[in-house]
N, C-alpha and C positions, 0 to 999 in steps of 0.2 A: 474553591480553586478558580481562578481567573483562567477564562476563557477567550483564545487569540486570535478566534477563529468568526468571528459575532457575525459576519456579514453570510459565513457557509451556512451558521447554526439557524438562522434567519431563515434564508432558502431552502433548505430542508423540510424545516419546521414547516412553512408552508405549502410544500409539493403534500406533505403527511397529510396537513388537514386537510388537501383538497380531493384527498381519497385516492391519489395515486401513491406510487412506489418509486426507490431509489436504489442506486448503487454508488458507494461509495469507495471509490478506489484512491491508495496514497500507499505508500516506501512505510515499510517497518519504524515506526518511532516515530510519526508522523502526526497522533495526536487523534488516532480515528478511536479509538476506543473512548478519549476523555468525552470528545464532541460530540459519540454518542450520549453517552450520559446524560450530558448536560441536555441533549433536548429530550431524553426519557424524563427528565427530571420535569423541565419544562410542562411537557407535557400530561405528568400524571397531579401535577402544579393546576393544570385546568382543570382538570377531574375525568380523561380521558384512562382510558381501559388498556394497558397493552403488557407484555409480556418481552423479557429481555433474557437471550437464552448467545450461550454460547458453546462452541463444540463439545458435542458429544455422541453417544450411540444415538442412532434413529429415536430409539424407544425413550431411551433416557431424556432429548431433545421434548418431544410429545408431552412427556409426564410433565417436564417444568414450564412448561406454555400451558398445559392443560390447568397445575396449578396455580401460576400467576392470572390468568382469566376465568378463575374457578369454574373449571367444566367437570361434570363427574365422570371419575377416569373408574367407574363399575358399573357392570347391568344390574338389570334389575331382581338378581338373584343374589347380589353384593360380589360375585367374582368380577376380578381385574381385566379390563380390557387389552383387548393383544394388540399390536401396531395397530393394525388396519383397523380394529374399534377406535382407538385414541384419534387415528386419523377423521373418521366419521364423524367424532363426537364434538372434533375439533372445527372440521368444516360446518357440520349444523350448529353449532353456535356462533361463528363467524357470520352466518346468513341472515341474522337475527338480531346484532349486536355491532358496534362498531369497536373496533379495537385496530391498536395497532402492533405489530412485530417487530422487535430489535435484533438483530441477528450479528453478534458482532466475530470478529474472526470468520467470514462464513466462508472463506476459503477451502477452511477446512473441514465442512459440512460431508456427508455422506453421498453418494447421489443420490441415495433414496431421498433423505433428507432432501436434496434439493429437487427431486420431483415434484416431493410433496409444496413444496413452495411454490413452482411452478404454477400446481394446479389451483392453491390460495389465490395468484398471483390472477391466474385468468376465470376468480370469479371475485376479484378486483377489492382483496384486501390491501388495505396498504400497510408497506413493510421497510423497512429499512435494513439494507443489506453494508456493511462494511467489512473491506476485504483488502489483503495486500497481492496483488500478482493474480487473483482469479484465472482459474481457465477461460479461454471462449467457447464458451460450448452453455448449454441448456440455461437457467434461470438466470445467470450471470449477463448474457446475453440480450436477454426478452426486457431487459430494466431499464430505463434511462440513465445515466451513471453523470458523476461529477469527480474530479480527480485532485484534494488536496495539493497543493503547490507548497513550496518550503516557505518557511515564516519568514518574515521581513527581519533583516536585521536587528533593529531596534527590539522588535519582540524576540527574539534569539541571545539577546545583550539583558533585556530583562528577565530572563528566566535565569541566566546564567550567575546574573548577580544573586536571585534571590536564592540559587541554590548555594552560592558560596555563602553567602548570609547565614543558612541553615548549618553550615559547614562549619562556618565558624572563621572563614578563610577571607584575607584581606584581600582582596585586587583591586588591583588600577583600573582606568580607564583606558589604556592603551594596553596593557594588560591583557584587558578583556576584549577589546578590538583583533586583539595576535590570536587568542584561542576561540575566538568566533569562526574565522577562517576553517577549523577542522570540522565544523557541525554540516555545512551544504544546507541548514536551516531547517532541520531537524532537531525537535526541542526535546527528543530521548538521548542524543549525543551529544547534547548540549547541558546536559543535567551531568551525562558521562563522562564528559571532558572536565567536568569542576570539580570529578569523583577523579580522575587520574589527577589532576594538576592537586588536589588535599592531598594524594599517597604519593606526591615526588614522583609520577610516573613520568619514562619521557616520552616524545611525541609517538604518536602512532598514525601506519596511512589510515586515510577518510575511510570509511564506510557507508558514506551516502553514493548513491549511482548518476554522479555525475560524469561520463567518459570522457577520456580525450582521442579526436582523430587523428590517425594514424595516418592519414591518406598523405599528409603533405610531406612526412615526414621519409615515406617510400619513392616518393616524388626527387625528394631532393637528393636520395641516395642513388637514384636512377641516373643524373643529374651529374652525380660527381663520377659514377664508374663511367656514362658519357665521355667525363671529360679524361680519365684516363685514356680511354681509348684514343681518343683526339692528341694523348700525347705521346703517344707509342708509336701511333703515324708520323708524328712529328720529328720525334727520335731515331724512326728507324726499327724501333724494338718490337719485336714479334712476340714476345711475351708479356708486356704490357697491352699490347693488343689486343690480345685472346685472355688473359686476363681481365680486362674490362669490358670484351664482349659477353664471357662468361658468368660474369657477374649480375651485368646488366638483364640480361636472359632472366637471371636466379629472381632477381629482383622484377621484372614484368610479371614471370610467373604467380610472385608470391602478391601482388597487387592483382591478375584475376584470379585468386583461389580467395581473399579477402572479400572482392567484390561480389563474388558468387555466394558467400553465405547470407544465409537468412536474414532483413532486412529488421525484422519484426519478430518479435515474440509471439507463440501460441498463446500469451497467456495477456489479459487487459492490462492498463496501465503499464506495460513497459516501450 
């Protein structure tokens, strides 16, 4: 699978080897699970040690990291280790060994789960965390992070093509310029949108979170109840008047109750 991403997969790759950790924040369908990959690949390609694990229980998390860095998850009586054995058996080999951690989805991690990384983290394993929206709060926090940007055009026109290709499906070059515009550069709704235009679907709104401000548009409405009122004086009419001061009022209001909410998200990358 070609890779869009060469110059993030680069920096990454290199924060890995130099024994620190990352975070990896980007919008759903953004390409963070492929990019993983591709540097696990990379990297087990050198003959590097790591383990690539994504949501689950605590316990179940432990077993498949214990298994992909073959730690043994039994004492020495051959019974199963309980969390906090697995956790143990986990940091004592880490002290000893250089490996690295894939953590993909890790949003959706446990917070035990992400204690336990935490404390990986401050006895300076390195990890690779990818995530859509994380909260700000404990390991999420403590990371360095880098935040995916939407794909350039051009790389948004070539995936599109190559999935109509797959599809079977002819497009144009202007064509594919018209249905580029519904992606925001996002190459999971850009595979998506060549999945609706093969089933004759029609347009649908965007789904990538690009907003638009509202601010100018309160402004102008402000602007025009103004000018009522301006011409209710002019007229004489007392109902256009109070009309347009009434309005005006509604509209101030509803510009500071907009301006009053939350700026920012509790949660990274938004």
């Amino acid at each position: 699978m070609r890779i869009y991403r060469a110059t993030e997969q680069r920096r990454i790759g290199a924060v890995l080897r130099s024994g620190s950790s990352l975070l990896v924040v980007a919008e759903s369908g953004m390409g963070k699970s492929v990019l993983g990959d591709a540097i696990a690949q990379e990297l087990q390609e050198e003959g590097y040690l790591l383990a690539i694990v994504q949501p689950a229980s605590t316990k179940q998390l432990l077993l498949r990291i214990a298994d992909q860095l073959g730690v043994e998850v039994t004492d020495l009586e051959g019974k199963n280790l309980t969390t906090t054995g697995l956790k143990g058996a986990i940091v004592d080999f880490l002290s000893t060994q250089t490996a690295f951690l894939i953590c993909d989805d890790a949003h959706h991690f446990t917070p035990e789960m992400r204690r336990f990384l935490e404390e990986l983290h401050e006895r300076h394993c390195p990890m690779l965390l990818l995530a859509t929206t994380p909260p700000a709060k404990d390991i999420f926090l403590k990371l360095p992070r880098i935040e995916l940007k939407p794909l350039q055009d051009v790389a948004i026109r070539d995936i599109m093509a190559a999935h109509a290709l797959e599809l079977g499906l002819n497009i144009g070059t202007a064509q594919l310029a018209a249905l580029q515009q519904r992606c925001g550069g996002n190459p999971m709704l850009a595979k998506r949108v060549m999945q609706e235009e093969y089933l004759g679907l029609e347009d649908t709104a965007p789904d990538h979170t690009q907003w638009i401000d509202g601010t100018p548009y309160l402004i102008a409405g402000l602007m025009v109840f103004g000018m009522v009122r301006v011409i209710g004086i002019g007229l004489n009419s007392t109902s256009l008047y109070l009309i347009g001061g009434i309005l005006s009022v509604l509209v101030g209001i509803l510009r500071i109750i907009f301006y009053s909410l939350p700026k920012k998200s509790s949660r990274l990358g938004n």
